[in-house]
C-alpha positions as CSV (number, residue, x, y, z in Angstrom):
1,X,-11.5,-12.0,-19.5
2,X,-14.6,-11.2,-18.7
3,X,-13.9,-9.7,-15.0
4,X,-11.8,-7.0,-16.3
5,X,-13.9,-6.3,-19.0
6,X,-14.7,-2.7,-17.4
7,X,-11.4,-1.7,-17.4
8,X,-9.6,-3.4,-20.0
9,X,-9.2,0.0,-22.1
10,X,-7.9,2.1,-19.1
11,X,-4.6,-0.4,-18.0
12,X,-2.2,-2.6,-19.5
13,X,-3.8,-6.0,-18.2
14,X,-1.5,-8.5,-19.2
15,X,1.4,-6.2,-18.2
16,X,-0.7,-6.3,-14.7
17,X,-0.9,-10.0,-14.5
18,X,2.6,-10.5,-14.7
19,X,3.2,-7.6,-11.8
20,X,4.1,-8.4,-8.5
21,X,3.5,-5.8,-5.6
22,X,5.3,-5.7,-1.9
23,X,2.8,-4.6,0.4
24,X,4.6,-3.3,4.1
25,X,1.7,-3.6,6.7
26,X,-1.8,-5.1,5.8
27,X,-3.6,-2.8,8.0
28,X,-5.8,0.1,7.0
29,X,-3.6,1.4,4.5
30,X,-2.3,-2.2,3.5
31,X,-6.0,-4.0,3.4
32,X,-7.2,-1.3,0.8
33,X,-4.5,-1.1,-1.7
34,X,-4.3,-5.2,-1.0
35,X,-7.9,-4.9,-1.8
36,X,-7.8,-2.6,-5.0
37,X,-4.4,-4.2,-6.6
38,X,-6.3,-7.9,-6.1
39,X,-9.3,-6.6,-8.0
40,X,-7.8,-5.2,-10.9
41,X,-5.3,-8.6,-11.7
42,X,-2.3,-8.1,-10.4
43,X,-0.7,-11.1,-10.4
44,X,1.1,-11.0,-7.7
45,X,0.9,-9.8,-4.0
46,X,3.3,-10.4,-1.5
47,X,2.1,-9.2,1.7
48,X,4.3,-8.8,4.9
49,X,3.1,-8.0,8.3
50,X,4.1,-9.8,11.9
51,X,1.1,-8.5,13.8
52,X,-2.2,-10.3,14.7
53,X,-5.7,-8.4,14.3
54,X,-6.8,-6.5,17.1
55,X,-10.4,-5.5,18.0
56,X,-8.7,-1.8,17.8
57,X,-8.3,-2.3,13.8
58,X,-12.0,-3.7,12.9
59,X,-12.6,0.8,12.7
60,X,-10.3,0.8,9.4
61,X,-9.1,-2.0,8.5
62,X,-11.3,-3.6,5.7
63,X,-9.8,-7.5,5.3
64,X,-10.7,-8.5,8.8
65,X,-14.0,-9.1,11.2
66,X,-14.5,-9.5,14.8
67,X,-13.7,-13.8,14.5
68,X,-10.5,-12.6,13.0
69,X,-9.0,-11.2,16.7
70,X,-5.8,-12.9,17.2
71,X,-5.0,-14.0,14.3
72,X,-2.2,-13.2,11.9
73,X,-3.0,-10.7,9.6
74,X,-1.5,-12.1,6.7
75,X,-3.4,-15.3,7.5
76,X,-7.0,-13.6,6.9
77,X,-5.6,-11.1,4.5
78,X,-4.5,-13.8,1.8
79,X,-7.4,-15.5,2.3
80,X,-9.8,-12.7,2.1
81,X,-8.1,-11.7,-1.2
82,X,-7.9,-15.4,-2.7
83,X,-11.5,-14.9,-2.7
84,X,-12.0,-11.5,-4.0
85,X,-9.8,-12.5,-6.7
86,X,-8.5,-16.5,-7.2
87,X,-6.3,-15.4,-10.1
88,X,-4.4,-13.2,-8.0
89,X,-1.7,-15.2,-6.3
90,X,-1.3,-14.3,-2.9
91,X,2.1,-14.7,-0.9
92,X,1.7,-14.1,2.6
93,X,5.0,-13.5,4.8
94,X,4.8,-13.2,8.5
95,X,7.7,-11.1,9.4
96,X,9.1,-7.4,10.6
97,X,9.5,-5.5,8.1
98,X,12.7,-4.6,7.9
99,X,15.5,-3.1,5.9
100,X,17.6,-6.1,5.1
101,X,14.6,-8.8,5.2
102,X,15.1,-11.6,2.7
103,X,12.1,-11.4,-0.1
104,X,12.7,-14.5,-2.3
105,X,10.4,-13.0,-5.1
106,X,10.5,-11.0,-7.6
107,X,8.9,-7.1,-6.6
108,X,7.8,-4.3,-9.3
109,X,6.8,-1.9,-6.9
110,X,6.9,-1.0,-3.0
111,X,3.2,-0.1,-1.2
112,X,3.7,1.9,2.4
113,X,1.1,0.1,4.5
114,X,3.0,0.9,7.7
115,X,1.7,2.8,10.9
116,X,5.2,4.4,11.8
117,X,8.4,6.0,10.8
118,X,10.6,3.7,11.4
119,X,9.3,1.1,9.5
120,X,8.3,3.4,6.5
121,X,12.5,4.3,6.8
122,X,13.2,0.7,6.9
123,X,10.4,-0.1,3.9
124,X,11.9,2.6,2.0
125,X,15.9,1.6,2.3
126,X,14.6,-1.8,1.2
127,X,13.2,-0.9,-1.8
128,X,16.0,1.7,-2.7
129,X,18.7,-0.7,-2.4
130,X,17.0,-2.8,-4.9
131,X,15.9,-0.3,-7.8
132,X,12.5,-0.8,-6.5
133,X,9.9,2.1,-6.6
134,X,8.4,2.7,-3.0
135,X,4.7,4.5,-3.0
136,X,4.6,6.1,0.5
137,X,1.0,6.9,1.9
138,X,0.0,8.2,5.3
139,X,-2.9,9.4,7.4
140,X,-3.9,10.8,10.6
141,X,-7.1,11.7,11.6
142,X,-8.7,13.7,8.6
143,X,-5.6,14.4,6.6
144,X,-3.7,11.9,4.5
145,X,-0.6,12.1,2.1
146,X,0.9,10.1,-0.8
147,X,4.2,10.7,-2.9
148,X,6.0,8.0,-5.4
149,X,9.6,7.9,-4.6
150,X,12.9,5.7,-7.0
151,X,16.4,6.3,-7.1
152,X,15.5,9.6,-9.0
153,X,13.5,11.6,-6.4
154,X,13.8,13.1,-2.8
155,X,13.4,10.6,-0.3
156,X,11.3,10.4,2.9
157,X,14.0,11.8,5.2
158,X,13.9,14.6,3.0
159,X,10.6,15.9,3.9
160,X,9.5,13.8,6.4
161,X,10.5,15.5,10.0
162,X,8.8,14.1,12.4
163,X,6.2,12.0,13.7
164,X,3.8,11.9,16.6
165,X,5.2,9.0,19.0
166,X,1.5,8.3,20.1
167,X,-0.8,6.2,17.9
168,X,-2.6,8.8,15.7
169,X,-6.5,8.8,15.4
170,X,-7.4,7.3,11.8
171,X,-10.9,7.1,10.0
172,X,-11.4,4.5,7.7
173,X,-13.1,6.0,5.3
174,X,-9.2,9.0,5.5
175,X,-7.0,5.3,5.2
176,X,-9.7,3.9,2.2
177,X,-9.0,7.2,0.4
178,X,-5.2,7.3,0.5
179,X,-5.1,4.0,0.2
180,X,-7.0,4.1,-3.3
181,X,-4.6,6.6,-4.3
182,X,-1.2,4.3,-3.8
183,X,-3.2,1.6,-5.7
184,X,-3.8,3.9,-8.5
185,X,0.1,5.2,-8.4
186,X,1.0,1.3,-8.5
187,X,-1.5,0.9,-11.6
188,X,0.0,3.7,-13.2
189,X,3.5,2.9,-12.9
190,X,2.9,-0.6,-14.2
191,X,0.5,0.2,-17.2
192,X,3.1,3.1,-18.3
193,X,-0.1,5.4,-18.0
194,X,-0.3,8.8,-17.0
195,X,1.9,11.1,-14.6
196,X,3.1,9.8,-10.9
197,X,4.0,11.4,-7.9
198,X,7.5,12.0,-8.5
199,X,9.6,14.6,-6.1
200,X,5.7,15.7,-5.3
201,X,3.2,15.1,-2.4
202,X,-0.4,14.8,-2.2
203,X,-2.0,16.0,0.8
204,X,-5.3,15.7,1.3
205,X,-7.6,17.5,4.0
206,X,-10.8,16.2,4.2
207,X,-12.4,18.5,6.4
208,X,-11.6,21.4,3.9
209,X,-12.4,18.4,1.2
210,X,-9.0,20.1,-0.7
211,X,-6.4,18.1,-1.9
212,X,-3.1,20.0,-2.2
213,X,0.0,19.0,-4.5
214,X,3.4,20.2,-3.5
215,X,6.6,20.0,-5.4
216,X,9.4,18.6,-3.3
């Protein structure tokens, strides 16, 4: 096809198109790797959120505009990405995300779009307890993280100690990047290509513009 033309050397595409992806949270981490995994064919997203858009979001979060305020955000997200991509089917579930939620699809991979530990624990233990890989990302302020965690590597409680309990300061641009990064990691994983994030994290400071990889 034509649309992945530019790309059709670099992935698996067919093994893409019959992917599906569980994205936690379709906010500023959530919207872009939504964003990225629509435009390269995955054939699947399955997007679960219970929150409604906020004018506090419209700083970071790419999927939704200021007529969007008060609305779910799965609502505008699937539609936003059936148009970015109609191939791409779109399965939007408005619900906490939660440990033991039902998901009556099937998932290939995990995508941490959450804003907070808890739910990142409870995204985590869900995709654990199904053999499902889990691609963590985080970001505060100018500093952002990724790893790629299975049944194989350390976990998030295992390097993960704490939290600020305010709402952290995020740039766009900090969520975009790590975002793009996750995406990638999901790519990877399901093309067979390259090396993941496996018992490592990526930390990225962009006011030193220095990324920094650290064995776990």
């Amino acid at each position: 096809m034509e649309r992945y033309a530019r790309q059709n050397e670099l992935v698996n595409q067919e093994k893409l198109k019959k992917s599906s992806v569980l994205i936690g949270g379709v906010g500023g981490l959530g919207g872009f790797s939504s964003l990225y995994l629509a435009l390269a064919g995955v054939g699947t997203l399955i997007l679960v959120d219970n929150d409604i858009v906020e004018e506090s979001n419209l700083n970071r979060q790419v999927l939704y505009r200021e007529e969007d305020i008060g609305m779910p955000k799965v609502k505008i997200a699937s539609k936003r990405l059936r148009e970015i991509n109609p191939d791409t089917n779109i399965i939007p579930l408005q619900m906490d995300v939660k440990e033991d939620m039902e998901i009556p699809y099937e998932v290939d991979v995990v995508i941490d779009g959450m804003d907070n530990l808890e739910g990142r624990l409870s995204l985590e233990s869900f995709a654990m307890k199904r053999g499902i890989p889990f691609i963590f990302g985080a970001v505060e302020g100018y500093m952002g993280m990724v790893s790629f965690i299975d049944n194989s590597t350390k976990k998030l409680e295992d390097f993960i100690h704490r939290f600020k309990s305010e709402k952290p300061q995020v740039l766009g641009a900090t969520a975009g990047l790590i975002a793009s990064i996750q995406a990638l990691e999901a790519i990877k994983y399901i093309s067979g290509k390259g090396d993941l994030l496996k018992n490592k994290i990526l930390l990225y400071d962009a006011l030193s513009t220095n990324f920094l990889e650290v064995s776990l």
